[in-house]
N, CA, C and O of each residue as an XYZ file, in Angstrom:
412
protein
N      67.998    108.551     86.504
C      68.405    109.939     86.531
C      67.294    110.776     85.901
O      66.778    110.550     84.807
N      67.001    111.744     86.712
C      66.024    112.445     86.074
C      66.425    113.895     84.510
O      67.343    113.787     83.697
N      65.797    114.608     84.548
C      65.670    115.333     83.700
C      66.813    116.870     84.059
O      67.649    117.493     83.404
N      66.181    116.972     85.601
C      66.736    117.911     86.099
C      68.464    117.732     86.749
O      69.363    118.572     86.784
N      68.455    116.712     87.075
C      69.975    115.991     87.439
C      70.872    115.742     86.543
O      72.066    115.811     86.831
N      70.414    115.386     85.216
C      71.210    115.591     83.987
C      71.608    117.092     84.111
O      72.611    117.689     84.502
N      70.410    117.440     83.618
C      70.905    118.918     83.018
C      71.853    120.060     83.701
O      72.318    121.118     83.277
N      71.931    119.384     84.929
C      72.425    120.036     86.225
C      74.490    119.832     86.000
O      75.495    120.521     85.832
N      74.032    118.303     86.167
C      75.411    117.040     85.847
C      75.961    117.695     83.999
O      77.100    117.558     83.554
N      75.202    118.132     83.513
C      76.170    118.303     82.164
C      76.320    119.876     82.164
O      77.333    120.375     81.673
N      75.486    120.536     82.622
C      75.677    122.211     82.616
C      76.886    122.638     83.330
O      77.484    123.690     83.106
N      77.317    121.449     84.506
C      78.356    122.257     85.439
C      79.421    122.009     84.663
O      80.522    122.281     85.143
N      79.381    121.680     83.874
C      80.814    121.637     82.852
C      80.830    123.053     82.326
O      81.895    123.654     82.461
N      79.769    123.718     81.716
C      79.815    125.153     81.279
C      80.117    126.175     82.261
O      80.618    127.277     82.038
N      79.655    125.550     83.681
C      80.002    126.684     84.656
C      78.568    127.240     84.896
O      78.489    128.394     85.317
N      77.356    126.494     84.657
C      75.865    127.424     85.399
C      75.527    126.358     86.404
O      75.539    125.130     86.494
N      75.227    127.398     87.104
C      74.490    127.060     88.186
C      73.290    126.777     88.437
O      72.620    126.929     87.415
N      72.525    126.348     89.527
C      71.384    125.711     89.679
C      70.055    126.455     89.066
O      69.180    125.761     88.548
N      69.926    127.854     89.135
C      69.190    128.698     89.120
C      69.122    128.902     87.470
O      67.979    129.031     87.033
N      70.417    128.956     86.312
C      70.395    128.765     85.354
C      69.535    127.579     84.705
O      68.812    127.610     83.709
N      69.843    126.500     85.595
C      69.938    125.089     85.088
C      68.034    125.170     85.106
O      67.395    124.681     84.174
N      67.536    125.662     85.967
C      65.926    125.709     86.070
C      65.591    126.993     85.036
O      64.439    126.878     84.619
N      66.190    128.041     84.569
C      65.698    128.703     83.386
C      65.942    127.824     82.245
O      65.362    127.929     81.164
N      66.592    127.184     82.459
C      66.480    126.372     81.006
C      65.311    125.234     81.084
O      64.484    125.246     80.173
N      65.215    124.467     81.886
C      63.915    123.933     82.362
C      62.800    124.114     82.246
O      61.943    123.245     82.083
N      62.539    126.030     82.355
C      61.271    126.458     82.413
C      61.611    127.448     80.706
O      60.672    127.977     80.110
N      62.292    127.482     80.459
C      61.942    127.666     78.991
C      62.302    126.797     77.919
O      62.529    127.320     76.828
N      62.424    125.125     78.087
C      62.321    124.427     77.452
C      61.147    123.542     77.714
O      60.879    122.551     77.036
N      60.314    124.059     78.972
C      59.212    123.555     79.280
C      57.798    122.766     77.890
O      56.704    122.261     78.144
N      58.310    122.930     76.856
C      57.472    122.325     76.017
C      58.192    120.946     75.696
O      57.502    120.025     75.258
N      59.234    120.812     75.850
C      60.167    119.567     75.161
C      60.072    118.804     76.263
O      60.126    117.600     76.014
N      59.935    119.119     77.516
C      60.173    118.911     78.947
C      59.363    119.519     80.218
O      59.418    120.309     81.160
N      58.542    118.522     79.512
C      57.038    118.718     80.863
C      57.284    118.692     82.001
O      56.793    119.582     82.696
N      58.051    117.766     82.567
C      58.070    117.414     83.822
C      59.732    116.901     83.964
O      60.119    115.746     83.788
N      60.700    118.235     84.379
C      61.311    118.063     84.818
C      62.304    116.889     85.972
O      63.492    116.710     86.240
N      61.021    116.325     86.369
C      61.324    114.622     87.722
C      61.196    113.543     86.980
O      61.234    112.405     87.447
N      60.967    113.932     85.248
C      60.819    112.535     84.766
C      62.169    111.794     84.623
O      63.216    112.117     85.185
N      61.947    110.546     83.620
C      62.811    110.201     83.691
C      64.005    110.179     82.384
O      63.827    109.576     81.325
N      64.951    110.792     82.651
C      65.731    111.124     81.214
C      65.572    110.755     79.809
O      65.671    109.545     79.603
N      65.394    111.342     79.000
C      65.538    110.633     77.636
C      66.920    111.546     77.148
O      67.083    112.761     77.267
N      67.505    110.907     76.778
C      69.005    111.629     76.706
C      69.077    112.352     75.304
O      69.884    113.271     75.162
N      68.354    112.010     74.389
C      68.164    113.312     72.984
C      67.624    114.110     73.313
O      68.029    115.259     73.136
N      66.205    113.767     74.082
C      65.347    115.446     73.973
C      66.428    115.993     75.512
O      66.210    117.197     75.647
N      67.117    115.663     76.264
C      67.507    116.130     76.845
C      68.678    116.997     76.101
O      68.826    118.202     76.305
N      69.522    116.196     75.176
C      70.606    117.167     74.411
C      69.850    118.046     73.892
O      70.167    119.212     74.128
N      68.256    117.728     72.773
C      68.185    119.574     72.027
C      67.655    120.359     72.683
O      67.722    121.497     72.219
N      66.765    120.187     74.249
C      66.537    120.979     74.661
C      68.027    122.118     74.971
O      68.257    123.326     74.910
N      68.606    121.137     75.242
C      70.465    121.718     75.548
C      70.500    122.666     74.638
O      70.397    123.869     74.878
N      70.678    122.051     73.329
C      71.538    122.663     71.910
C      70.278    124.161     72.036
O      70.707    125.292     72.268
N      69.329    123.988     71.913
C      68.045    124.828     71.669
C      68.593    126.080     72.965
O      68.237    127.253     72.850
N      69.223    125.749     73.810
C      69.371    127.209     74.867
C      71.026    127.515     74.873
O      71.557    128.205     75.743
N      71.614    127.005     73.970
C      73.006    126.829     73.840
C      73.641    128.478     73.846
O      74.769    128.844     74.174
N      72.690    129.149     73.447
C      73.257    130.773     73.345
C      73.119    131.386     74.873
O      73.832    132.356     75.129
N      72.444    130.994     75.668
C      72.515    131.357     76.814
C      73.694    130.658     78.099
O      73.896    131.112     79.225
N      74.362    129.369     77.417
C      75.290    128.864     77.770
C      76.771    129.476     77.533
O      77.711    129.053     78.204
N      76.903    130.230     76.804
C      78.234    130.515     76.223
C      78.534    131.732     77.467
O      77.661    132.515     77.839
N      79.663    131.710     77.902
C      80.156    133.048     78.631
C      79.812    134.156     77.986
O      79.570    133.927     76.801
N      79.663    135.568     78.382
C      79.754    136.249     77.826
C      81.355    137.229     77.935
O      81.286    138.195     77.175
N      82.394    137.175     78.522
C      83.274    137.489     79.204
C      83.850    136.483     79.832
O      83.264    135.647     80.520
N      85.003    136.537     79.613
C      86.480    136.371     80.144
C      86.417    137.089     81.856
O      86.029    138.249     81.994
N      86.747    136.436     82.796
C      86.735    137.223     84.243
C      88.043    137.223     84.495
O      88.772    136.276     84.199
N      88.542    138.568     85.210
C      90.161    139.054     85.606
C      90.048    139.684     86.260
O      89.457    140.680     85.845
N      90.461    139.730     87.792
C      90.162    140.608     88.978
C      91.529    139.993     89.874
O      91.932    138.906     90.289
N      91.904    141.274     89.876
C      93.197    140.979     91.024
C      94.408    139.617     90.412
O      94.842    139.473     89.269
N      94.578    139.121     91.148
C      95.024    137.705     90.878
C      94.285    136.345     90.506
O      95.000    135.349     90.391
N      93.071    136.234     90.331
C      92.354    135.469     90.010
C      91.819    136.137     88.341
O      91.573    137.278     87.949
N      91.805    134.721     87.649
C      90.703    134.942     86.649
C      90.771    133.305     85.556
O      91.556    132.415     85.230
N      89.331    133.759     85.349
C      88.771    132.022     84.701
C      88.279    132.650     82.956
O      87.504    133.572     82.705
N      88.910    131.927     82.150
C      88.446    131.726     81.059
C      87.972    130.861     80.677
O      87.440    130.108     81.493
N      87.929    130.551     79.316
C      86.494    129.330     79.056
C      87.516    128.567     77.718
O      88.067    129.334     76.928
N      87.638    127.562     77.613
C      87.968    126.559     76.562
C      86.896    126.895     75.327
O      86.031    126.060     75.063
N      86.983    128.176     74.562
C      85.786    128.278     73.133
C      86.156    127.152     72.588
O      85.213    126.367     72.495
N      87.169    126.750     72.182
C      87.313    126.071     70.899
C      86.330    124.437     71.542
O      85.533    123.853     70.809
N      86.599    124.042     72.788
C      86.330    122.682     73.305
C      84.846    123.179     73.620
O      84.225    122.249     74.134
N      84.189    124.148     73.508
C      82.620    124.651     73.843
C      82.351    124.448     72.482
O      81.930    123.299     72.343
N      82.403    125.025     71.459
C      82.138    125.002     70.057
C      82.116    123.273     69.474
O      81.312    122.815     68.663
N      83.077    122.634     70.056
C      83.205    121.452     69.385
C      82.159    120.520     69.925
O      81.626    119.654     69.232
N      81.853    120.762     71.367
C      80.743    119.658     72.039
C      79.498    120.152     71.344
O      78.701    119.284     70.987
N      79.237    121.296     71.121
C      77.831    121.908     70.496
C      77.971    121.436     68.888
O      76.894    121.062     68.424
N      78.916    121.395     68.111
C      78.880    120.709     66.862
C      78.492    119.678     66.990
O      77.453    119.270     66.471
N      79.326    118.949     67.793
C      79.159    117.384     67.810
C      77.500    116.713     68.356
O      76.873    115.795     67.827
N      77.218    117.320     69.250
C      76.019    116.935     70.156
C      74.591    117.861     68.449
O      73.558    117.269     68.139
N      74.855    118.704     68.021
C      74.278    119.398     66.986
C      74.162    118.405     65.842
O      73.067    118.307     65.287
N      75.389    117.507     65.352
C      75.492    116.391     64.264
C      74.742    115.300     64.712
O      73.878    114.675     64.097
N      75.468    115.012     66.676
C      75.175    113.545     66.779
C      72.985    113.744     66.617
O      72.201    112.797     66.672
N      72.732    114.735     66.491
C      70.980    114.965     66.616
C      70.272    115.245     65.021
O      69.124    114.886     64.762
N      71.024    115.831     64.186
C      71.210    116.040     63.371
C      70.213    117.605     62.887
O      69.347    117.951     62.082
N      70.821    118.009     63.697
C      70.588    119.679     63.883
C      71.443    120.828     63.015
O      72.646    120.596     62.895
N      71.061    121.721     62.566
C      71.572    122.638     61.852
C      72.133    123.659     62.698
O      71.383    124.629     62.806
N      73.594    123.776     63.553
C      73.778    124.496     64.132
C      73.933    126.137     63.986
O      74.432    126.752     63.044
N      73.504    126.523     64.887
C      72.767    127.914     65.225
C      74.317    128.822     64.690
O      75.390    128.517     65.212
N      74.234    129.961     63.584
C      75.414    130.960     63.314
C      75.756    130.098     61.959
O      76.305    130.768     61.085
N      75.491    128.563     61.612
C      76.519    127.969     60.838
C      75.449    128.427     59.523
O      74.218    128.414     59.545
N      76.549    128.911     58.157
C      75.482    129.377     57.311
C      74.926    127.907     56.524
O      75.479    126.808     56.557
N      73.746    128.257     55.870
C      73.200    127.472     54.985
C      72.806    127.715     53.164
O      72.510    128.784     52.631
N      72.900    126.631     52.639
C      72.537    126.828     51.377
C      71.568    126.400     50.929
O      71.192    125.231     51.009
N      70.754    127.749     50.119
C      69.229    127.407     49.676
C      69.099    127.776     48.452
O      69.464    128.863     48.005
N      68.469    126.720     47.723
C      68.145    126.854     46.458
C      67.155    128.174     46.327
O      66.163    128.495     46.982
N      67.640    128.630     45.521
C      67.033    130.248     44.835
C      66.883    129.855     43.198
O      66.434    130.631     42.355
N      67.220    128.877     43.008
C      66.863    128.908     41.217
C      65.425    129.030     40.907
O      65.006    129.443     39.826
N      64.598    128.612     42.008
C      63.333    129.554     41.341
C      63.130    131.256     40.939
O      62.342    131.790     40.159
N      64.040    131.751     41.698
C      63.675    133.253     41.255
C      64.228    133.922     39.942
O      64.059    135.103     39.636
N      64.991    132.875     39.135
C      65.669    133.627     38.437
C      64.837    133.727     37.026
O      65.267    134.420     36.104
């Protein structure tokens, strides 16, 4: 499985499409030279986690009788988890830094 077939195969769970799936491609292009290679399944997750803000819906859709919302709580939890299983400091979550030098 390549690089691009993953990212394709795990994005359609968020709901992007092909055209998404290659902006993330071409702006994770340093982690991921060559898109036809052949998977490495971490740098494939942080390139993930690393564009994760462009993954999130921005809106709820409601038109007529149709409309699709998004599972936040089950979006939030795969990005924790995939964020731990790498051992990444997820993006919004605060942190604590020693300041006892300034005092």
């Amino acid at each position: 499985m390549t690089y691009k077939e993953w990212m394709t195969a795990t994005a359609a769970r968020f709901g992007l499409n092909a055209a998404e799936v290659e902006l993330i491609l071409v702006n994770q292009a340093g982690a991921i030279p060559d898109p036809l290679a052949e998977v490495d399944t971490t740098t494939a997750k942080r390139a993930l986690c690393a564009e994760f803000a462009t993954l999130i819906p921005l809106a709820n859709v409601s038109e007529g009788g149709y409309s699709v919302s998004w599972n936040f709580e089950a979006i939030k939890f795969w990005y924790n988890q995939t964020c731990s299983e790498l051992g990444i400091t997820p993006q919004g979550k605060p942190t604590v830094k020693n300041r006892s030098n300034l005092w």
